[in-house]
C-alpha positions as CSV (number, residue, x, y, z in Angstrom):
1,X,162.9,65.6,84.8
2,X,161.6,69.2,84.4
3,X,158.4,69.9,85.3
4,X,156.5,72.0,83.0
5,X,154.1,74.6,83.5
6,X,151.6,76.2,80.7
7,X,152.2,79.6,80.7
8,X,149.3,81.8,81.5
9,X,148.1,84.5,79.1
10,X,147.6,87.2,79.9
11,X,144.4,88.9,78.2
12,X,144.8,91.7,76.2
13,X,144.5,95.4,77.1
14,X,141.0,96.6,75.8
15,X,141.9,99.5,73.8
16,X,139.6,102.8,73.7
17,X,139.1,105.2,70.5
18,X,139.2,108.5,69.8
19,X,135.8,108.4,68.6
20,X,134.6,106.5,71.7
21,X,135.8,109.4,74.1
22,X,134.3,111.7,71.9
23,X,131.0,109.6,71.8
24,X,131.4,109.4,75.8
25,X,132.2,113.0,76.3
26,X,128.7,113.8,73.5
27,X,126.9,111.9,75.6
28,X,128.1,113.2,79.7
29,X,127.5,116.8,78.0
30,X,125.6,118.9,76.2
31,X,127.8,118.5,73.3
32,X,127.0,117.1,70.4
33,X,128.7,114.4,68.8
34,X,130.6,116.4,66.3
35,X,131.2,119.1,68.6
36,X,133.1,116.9,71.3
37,X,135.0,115.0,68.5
38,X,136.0,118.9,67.5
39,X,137.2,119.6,71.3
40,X,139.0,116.3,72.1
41,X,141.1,116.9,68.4
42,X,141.5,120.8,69.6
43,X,142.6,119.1,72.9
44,X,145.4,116.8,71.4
45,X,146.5,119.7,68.8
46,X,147.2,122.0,72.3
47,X,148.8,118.8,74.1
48,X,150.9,118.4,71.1
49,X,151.8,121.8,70.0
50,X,152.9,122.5,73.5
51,X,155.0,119.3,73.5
52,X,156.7,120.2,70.3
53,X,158.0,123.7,71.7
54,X,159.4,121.2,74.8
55,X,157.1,122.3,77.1
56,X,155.8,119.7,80.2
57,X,152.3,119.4,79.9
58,X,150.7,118.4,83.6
59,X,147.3,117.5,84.4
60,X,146.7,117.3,87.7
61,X,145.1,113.7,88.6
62,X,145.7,112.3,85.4
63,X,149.2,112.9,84.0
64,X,152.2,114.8,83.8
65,X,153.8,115.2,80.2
66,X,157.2,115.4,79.1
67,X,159.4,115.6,76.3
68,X,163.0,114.0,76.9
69,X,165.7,114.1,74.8
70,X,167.4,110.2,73.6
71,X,171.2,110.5,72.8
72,X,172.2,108.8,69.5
73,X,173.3,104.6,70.7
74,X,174.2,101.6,69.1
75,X,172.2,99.2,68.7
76,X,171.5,95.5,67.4
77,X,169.5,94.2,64.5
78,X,167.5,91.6,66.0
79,X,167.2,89.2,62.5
80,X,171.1,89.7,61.7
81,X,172.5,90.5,65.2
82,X,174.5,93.5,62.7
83,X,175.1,96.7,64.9
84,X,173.3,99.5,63.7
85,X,173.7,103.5,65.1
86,X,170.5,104.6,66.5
87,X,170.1,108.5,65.7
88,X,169.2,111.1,68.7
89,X,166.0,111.7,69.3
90,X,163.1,113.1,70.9
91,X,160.8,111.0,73.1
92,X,157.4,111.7,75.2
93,X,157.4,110.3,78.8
94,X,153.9,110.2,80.5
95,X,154.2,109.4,84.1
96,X,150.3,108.6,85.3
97,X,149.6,110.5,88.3
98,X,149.4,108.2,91.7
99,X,145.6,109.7,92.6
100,X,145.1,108.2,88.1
101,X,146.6,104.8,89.7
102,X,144.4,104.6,92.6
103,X,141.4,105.1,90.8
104,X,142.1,102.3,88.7
């Protein structure tokens, strides 16, 4: 006979929102509230613009920013087990920095 075991959980990641880091970053400076949520969005449009002309991003102690190219694949439909062709595509890595891992 098997034993069983219950499976253990695990609990969910608590997730943190764009308006929360702008709240946060209002309230560590002498921001206000609309002005941080201004430079976090001016922040991502940089990270993002940069990305987009295939530029790595690095931030030193937090993380280094990629963009990496998928080739085209074939693939599996889950439900029907069909094989479907996966197109090429373009794909952000983020790779934490180790001195991001210690910290946490």
């Amino acid at each position: 006979m098997k034993a069983t075991t219950k499976a253990t959980k695990t609990p969910a990641p608590v997730k943190v929102s764009r308006a929360e880091i702008a709240k946060v970053l209002a309230s560590s400076s002498s921001l206000t509230a609309s002005k941080s949520r201004a430079l976090l969005d001016s922040l991502i449009a940089i990270l993002t613009s940069f990305l987009q002309e295939g530029k790595d991003v690095e931030l030193r102690g937090f993380a280094h920013f990629r963009v990496k190219h998928a080739p085209a694949r074939k693939a599996r439909n889950p439900r029907t087990g069909a094989p479907v062709s996966v197109a090429a595509r373009r794909k952000v890595v983020v790779k934490a920095s180790p001195k991001l891992l210690v910290r946490a």
